[in-house]
Structure formats: C-alpha cells, structure tokens
DSSP file (Angstrom, degrees, kcal/mol; ACC not computed):
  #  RESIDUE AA STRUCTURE BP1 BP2  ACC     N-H-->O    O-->H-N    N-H-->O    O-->H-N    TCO  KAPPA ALPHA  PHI   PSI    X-CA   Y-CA   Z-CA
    1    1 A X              0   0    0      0, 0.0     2,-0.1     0, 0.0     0, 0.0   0.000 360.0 360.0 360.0 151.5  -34.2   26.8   16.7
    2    2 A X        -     0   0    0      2,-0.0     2,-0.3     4,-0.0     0, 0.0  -0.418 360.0-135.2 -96.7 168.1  -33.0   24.0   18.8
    3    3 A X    >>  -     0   0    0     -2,-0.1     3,-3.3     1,-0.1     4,-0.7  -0.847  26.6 -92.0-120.5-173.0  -30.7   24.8   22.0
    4    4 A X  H 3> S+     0   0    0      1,-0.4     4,-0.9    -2,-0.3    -1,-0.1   0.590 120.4  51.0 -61.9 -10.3  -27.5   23.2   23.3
    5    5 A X  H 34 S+     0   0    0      2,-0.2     4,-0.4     3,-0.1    -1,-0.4   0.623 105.9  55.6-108.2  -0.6  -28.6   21.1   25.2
    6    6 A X  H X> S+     0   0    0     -3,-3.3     3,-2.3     2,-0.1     4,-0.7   0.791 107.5  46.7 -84.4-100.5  -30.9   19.7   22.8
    7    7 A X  H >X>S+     0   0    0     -4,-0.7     3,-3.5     1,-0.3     4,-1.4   0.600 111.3  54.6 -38.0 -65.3  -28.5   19.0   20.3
    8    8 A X  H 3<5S+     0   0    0     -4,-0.9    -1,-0.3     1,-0.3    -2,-0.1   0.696 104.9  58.9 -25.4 -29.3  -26.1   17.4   23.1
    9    9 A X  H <45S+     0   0    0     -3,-2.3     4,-0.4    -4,-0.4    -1,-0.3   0.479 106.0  44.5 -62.7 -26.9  -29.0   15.4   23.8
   10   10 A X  H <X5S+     0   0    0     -3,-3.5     4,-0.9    -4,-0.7    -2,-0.3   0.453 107.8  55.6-105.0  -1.0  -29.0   14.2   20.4
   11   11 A X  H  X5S+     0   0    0     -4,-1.4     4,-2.0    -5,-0.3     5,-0.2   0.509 108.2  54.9 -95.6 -36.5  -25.4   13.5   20.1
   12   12 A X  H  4<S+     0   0    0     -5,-0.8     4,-0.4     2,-0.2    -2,-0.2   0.840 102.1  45.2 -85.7 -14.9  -25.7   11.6   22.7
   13   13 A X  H >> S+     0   0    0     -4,-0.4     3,-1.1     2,-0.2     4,-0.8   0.913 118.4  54.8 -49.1 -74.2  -28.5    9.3   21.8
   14   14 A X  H >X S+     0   0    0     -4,-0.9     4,-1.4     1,-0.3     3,-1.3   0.752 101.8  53.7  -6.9 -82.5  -26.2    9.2   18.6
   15   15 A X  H 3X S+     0   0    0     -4,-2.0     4,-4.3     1,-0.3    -1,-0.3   0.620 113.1  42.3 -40.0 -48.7  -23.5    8.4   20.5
   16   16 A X  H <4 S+     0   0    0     -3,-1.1    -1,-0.3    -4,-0.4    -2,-0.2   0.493 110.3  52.4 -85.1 -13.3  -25.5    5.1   22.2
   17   17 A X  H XX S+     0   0    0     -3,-1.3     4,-3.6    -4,-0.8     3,-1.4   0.730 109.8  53.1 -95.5 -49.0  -27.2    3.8   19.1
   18   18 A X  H >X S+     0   0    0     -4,-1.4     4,-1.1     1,-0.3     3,-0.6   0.986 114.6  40.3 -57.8 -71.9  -23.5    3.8   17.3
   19   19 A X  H 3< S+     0   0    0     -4,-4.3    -1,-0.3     1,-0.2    -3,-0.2   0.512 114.4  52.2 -79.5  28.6  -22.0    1.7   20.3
   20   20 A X  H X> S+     0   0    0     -3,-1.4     4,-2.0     3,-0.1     3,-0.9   0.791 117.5  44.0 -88.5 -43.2  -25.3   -0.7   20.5
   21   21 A X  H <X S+     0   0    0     -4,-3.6     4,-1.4    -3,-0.6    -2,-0.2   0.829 109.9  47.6 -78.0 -14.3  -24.5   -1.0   16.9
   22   22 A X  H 3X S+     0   0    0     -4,-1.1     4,-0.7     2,-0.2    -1,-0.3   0.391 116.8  56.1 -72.3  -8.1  -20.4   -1.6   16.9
   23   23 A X  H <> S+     0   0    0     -3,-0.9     4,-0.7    -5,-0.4    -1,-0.2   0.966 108.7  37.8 -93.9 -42.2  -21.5   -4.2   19.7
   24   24 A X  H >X S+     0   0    0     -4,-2.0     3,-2.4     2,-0.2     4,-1.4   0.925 121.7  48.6 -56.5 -97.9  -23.8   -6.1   17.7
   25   25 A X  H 3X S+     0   0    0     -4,-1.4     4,-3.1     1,-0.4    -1,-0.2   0.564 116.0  45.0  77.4 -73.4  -21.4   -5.7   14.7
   26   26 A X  H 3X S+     0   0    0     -4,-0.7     4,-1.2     2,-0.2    -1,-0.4   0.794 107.0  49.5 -77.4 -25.4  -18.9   -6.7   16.6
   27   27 A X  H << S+     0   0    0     -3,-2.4    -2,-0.3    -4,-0.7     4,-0.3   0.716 116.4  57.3 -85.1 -37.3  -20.4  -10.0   18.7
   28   28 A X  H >< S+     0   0    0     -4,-1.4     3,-0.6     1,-0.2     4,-0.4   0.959 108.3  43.9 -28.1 -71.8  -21.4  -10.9   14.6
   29   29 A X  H >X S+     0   0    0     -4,-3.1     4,-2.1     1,-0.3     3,-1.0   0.791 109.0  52.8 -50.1 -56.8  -18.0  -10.7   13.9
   30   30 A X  H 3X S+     0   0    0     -4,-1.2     4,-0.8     1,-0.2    -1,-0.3   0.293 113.1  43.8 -61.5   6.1  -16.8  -12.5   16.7
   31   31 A X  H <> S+     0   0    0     -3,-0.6     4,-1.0    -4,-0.3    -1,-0.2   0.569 113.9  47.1-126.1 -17.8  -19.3  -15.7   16.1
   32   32 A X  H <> S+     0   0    0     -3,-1.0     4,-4.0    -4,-0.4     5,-0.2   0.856 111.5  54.0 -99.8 -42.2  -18.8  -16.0   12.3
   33   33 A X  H  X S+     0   0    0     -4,-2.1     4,-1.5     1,-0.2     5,-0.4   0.948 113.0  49.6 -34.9 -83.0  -14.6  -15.7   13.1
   34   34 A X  H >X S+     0   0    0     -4,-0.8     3,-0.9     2,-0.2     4,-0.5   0.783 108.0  48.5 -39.1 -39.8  -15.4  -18.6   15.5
   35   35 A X  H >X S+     0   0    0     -4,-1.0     3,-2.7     1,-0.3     4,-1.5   0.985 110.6  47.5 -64.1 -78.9  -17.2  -20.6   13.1
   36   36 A X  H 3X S+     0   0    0     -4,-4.0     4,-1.0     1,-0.3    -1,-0.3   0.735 113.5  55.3 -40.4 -19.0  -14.6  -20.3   10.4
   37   37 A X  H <<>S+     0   0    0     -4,-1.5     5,-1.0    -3,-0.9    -1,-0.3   0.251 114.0  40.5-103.5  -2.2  -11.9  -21.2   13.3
   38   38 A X  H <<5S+     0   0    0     -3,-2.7    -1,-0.2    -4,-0.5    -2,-0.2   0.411 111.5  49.7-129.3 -17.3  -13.5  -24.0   14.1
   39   39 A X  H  <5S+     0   0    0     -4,-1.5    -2,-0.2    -5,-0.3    -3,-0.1   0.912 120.1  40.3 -80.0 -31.8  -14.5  -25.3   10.6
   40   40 A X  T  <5S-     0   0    0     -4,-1.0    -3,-0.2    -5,-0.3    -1,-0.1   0.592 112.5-122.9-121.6 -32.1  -10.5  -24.8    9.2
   41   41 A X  T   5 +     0   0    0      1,-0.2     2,-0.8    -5,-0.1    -3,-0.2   0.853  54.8 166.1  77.7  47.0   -9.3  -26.3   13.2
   42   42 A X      < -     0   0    0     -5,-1.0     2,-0.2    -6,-0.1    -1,-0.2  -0.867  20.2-162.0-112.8 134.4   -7.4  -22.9   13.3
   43   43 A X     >  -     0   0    0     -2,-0.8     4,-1.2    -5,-0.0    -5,-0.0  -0.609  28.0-109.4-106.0 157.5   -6.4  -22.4   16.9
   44   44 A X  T  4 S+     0   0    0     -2,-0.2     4,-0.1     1,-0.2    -2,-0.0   0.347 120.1  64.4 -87.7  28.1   -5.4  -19.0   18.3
   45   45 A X  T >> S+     0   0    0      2,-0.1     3,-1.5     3,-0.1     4,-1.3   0.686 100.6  61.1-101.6 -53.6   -1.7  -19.8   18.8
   46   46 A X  H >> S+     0   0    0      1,-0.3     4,-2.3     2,-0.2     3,-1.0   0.919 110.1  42.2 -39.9 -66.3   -2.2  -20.1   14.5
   47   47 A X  H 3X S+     0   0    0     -4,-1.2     4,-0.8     1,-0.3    -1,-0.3   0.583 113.6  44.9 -81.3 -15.7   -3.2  -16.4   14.5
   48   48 A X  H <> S+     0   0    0     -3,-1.5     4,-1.2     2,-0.2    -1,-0.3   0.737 114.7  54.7 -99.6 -11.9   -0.6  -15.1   17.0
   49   49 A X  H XX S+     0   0    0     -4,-1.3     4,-2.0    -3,-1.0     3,-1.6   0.986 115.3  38.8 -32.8 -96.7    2.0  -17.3   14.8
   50   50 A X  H 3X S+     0   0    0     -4,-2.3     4,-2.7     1,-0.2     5,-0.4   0.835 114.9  50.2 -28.6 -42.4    0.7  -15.4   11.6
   51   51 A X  H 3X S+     0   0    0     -4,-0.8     4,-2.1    -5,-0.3    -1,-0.2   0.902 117.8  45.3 -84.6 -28.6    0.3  -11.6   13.2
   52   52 A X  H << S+     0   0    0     -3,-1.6    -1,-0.2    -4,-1.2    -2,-0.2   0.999 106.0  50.9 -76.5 -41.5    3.9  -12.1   14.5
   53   53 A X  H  < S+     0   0    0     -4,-2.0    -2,-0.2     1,-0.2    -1,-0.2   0.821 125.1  32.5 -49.7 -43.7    5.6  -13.5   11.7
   54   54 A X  H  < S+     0   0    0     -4,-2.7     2,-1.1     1,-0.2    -1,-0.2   0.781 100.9  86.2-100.7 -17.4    3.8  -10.0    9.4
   55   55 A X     <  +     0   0    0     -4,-2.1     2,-0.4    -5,-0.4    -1,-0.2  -0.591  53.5 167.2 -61.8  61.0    3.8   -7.2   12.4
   56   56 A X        -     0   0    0     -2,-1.1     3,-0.1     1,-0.1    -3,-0.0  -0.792  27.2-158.6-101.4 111.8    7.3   -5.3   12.7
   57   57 A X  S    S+     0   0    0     -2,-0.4     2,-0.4     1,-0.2    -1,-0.1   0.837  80.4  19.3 -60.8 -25.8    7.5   -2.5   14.6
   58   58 A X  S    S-     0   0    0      3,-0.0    -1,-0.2     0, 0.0     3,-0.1  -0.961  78.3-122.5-158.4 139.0   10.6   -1.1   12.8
   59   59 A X        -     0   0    0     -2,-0.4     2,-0.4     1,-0.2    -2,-0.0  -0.189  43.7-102.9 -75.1 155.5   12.1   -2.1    9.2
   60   60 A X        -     0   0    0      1,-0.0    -1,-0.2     3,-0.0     3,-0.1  -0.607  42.7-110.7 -95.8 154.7   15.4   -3.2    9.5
   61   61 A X        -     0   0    0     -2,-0.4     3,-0.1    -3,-0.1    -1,-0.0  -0.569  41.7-108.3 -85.5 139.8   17.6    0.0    8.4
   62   62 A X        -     0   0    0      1,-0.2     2,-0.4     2,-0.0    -1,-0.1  -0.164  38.0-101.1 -61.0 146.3   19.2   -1.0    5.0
   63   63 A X        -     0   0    0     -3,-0.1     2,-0.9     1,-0.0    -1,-0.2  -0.703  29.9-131.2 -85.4 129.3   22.9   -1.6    5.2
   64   64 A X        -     0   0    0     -2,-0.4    -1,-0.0    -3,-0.1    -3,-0.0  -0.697  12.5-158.9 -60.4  71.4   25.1    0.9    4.0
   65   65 A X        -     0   0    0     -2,-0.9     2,-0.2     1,-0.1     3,-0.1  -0.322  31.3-126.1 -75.2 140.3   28.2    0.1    1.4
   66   66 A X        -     0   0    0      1,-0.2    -1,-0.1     0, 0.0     2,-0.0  -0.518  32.6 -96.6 -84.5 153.2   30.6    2.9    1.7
   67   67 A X        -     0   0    0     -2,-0.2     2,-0.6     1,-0.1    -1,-0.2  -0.259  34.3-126.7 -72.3 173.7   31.4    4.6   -1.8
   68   68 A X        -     0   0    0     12,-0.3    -1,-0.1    -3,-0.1    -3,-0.0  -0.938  22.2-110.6-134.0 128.6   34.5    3.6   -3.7
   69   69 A X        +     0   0    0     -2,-0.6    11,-0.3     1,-0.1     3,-0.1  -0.136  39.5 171.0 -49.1 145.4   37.0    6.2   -4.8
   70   70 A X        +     0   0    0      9,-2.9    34,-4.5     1,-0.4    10,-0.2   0.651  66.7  34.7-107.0 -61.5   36.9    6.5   -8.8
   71   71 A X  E     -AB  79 103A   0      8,-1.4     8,-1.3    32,-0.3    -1,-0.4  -0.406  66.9-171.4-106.9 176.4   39.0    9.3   -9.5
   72   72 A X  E     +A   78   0A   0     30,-2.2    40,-0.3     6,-0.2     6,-0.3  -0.614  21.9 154.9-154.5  67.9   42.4   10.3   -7.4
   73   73 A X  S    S-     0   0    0      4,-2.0    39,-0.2     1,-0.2     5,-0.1   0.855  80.9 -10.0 -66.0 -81.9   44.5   13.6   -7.8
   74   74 A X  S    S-     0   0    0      3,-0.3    -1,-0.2    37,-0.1    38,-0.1  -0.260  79.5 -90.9 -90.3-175.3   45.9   13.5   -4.4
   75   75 A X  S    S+     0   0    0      1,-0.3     2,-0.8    -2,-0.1    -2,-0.1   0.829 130.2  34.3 -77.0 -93.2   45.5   11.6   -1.1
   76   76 A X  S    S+     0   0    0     -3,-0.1     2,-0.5    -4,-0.1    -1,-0.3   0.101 104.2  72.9 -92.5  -8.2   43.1   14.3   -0.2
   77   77 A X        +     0   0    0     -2,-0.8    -4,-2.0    11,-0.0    -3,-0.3  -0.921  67.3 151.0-118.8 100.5   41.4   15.1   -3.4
   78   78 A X  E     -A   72   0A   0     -2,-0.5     2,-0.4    -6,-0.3    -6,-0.2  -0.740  25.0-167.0-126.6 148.1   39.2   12.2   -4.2
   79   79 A X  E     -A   71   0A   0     -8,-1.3    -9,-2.9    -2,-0.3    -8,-1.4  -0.979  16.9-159.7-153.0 141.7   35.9   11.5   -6.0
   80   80 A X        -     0   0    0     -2,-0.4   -12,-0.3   -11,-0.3     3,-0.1  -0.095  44.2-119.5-108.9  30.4   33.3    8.7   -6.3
   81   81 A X  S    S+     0   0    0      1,-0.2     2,-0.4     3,-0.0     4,-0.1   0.527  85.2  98.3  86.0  -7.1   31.8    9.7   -9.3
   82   82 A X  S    S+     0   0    0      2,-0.1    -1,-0.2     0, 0.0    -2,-0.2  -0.850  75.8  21.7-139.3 142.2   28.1   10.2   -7.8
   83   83 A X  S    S-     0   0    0     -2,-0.4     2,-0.2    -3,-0.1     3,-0.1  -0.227 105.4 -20.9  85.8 176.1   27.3   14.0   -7.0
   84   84 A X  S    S-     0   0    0      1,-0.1    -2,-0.1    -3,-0.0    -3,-0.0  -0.516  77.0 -95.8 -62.3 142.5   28.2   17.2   -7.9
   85   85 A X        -     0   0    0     -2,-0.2     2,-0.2     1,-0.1    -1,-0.1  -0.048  43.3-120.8 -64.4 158.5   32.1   17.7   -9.5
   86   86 A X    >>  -     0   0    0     -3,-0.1     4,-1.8     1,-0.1     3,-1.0  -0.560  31.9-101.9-103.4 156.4   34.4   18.6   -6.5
   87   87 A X  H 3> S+     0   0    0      1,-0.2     4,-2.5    -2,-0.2    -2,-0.1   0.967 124.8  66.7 -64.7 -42.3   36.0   22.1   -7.4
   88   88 A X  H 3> S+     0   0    0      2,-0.2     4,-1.2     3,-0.2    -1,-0.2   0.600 101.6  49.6  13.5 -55.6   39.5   19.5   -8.4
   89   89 A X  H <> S+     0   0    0     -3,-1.0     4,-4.6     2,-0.2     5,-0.3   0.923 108.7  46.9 -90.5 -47.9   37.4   18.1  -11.1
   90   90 A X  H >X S+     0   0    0     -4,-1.8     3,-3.1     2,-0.2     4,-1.7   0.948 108.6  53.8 -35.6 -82.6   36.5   21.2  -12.6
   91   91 A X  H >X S+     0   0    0     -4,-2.5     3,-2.1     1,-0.4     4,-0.8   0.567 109.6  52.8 -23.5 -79.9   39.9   22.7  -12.6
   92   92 A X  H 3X>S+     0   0    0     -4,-1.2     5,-0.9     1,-0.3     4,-0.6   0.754 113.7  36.2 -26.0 -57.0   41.1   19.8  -14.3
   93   93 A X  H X<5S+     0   0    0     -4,-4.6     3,-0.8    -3,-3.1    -1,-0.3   0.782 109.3  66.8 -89.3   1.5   38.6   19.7  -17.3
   94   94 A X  H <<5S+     0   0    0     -3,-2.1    -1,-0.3    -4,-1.7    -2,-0.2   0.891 101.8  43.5 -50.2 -41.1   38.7   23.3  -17.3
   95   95 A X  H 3<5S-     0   0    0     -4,-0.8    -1,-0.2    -3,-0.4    -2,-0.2   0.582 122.8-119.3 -72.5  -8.3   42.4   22.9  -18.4
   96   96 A X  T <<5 +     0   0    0     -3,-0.8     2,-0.3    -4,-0.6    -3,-0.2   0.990  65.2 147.9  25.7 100.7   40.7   20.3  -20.7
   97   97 A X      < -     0   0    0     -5,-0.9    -1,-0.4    -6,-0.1     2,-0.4  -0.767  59.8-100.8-126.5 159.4   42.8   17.6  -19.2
   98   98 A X    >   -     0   0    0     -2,-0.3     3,-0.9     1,-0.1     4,-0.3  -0.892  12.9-135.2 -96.7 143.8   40.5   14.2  -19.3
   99   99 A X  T 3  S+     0   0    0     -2,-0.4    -1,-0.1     1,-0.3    -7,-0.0   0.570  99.2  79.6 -61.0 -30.3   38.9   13.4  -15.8
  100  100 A X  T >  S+     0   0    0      1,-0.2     3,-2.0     2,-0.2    -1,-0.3   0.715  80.8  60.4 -72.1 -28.1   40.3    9.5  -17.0
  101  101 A X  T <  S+     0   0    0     -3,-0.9    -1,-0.2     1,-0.2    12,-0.2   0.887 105.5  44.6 -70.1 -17.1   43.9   10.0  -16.1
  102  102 A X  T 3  S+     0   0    0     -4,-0.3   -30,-2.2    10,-0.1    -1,-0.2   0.336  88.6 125.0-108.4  14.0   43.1   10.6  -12.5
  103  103 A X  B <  S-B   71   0A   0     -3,-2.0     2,-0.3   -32,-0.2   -32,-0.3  -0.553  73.4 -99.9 -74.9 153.4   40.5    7.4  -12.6
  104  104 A X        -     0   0    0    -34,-4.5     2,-0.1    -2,-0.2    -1,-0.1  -0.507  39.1-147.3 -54.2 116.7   41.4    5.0   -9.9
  105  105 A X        -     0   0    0      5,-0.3    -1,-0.1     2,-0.3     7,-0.0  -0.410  33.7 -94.1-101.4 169.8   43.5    1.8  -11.0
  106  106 A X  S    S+     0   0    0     -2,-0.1     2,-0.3     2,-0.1    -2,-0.1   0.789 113.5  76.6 -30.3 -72.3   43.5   -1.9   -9.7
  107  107 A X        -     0   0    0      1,-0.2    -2,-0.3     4,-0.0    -1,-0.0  -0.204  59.4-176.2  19.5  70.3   46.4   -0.9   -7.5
  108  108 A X  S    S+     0   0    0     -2,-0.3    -1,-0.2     1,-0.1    -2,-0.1   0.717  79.6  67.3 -89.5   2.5   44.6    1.0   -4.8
  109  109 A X  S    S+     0   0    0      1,-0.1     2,-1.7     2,-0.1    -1,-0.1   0.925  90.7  83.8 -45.1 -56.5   48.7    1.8   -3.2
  110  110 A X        -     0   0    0      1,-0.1    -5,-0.3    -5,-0.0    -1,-0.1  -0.207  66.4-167.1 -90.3 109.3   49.3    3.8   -6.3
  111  111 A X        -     0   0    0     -2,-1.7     2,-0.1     1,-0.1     3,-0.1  -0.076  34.9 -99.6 -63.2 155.5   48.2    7.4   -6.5
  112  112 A X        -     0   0    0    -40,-0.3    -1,-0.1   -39,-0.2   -10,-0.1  -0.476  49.0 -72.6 -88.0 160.9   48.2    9.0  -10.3
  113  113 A X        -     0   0    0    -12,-0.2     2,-0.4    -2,-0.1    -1,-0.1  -0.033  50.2-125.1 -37.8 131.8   50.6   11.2  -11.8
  114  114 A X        -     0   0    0     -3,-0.1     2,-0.4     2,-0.0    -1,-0.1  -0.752  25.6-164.0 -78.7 137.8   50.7   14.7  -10.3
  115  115 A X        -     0   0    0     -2,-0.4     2,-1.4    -3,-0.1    -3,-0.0  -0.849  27.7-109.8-122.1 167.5   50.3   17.2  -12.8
  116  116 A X              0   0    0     -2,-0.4    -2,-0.0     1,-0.2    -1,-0.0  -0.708 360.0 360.0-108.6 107.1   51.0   20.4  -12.1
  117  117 A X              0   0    0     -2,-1.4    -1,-0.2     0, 0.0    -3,-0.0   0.667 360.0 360.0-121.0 360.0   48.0   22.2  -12.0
C-alpha cells in the first residue's frame, strides 16, 4: 500500500509532465497560428478588430413596450387582455354580459357605458 507522500509524489510528477506538455502544445499552437497569420497577411490589430466586434460583456436588455388597455369598465378597472381575468372581468361574464362592450375604442378620451353592476 502506497503512503501519502508517495502518492503526492506522484501527483506531482503528474502535475509537471501536464505543464511540459500544455507548453509544448501550446508553443505548437503558437507557430502554426503564426504561419497562418502570416500566409493570410492577418495582423493582430485584425484579431483584436474581430474579438471586439463578437465579445459583449452584457446583452443589451430588450426594450420594453408598455401594454395597451383592451378592455375599460372604469378609470381604474382596466385590462390588457394578457394574464389572468381581473375579479371585474369575471363579475361581468358571470352576469353573462360580453367582455366586448367594455373593449377599448379608437377614442382612448371615451370610457364605456357604466352598467350597473
């Protein structure tokens, strides 16, 4: 059975053959890069061009459109149609009145008839 400090000893060997090979790897990388940069005449002003133009730290937050009233009882009892019915809209088709009388018209001055509910 090994002890710790033999296995630490061997992670750490590990550890030193992995960066000899990410170095090698990496001075590879760096030589073949040049060659292609030099074959294509691509300058490194090209690449910091490119990396800015696709790199954005933060998406630009989507613009909001505020909703637009559909339906109207009162100035204060309003709906846009999107979402759960406001307790307003029940009541109404409870009484089975249609939802349509109270839809918003061209006219956004003129509120709809009050009914007396």
């Amino acid at each position: 059975m090994q002890t710790i400090a033999e296995i630490e000893a061997q992670i750490k060997e590990l550890q030193e053959k992995k960066a000899k090979i990410q170095s090698q790897g990496k001075r590879k990388a760096i030589k073949e890069i040049k060659a292609k940069m030099a074959e294509y005449g691509i300058t490194i002003d090209d690449l910091q061009v490119k990396l800015q133009e696709k790199v954005s730290i933060h998406k630009p937050a989507k613009e909001k459109v505020p909703s637009v009233v559909k339906y109207r009882k009162s100035e204060s009892e309003t709906w846009v149609g999107r979402g759960p019915k406001p307790k307003w809209v029940k009541e109404i088709e409870a009484k089975g009145l249609n939802i349509e009388k109270f839809r918003v018209g061209t006219n956004d001055f003129e509120l709809t008839p009050r009914l007396n509910l």
